[in-house]
TORDREN-894337 format. One record per residue (C-alpha): residue number from 0; x, z, y. Coordinates in pm, whole numbers, plus 50000, padded with zeros to 5 digits. Each point is the difference from the previous one (the first is absolute). Layout:
NODE/i/east/up/north
NODE/NUM/X/Z/Y;
...
//
This chain:
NODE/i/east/up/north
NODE/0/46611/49521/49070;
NODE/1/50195/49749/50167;
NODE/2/50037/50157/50326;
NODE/3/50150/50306/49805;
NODE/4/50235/49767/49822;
NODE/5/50114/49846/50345;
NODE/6/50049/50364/50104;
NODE/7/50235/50098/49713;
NODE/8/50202/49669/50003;
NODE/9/50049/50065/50363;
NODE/10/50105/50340/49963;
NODE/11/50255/49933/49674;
NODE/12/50139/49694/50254;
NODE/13/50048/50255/50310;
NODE/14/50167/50259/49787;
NODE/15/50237/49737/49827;
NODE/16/50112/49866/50384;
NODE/17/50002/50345/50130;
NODE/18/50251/50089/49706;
NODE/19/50213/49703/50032;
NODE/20/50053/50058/50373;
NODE/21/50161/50347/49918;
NODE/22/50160/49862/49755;
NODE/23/50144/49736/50211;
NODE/24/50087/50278/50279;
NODE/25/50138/50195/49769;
NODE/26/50261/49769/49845;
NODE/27/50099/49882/50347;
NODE/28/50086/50344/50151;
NODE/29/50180/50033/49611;
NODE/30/50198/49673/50081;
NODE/31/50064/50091/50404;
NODE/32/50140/50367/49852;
NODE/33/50220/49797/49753;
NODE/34/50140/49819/50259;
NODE/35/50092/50295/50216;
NODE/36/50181/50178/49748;
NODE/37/50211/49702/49908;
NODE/38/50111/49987/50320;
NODE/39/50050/50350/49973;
NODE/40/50187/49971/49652;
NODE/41/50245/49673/50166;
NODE/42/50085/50198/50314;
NODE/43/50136/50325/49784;
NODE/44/50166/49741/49740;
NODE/45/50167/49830/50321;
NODE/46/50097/50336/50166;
NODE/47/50194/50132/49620;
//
């Protein structure tokens, strides 16, 4: 019973660390993106 237990907390702990990598990856590339395009935006503004 306890061995199944360990199995299921290990699982529910490798899901949660798998998820909050993405996350992690995700909001980064989000963030790198934003900076581009306000680099983007400031170059047009300085060009009008």
């Amino acid at each position: 019973m306890n061995f199944i237990l360990t199995i299921i907390i290990g699982f529910i702990l490798i899901t949660y660390l798998y998820n909050l990598l993405v996350n992690k990856r995700k909001r980064e590339t989000f963030i790198q993106a934003g900076k581009k395009w306000d680099g983007i935006v400031n170059e047009l503004s300085r060009r009008k």
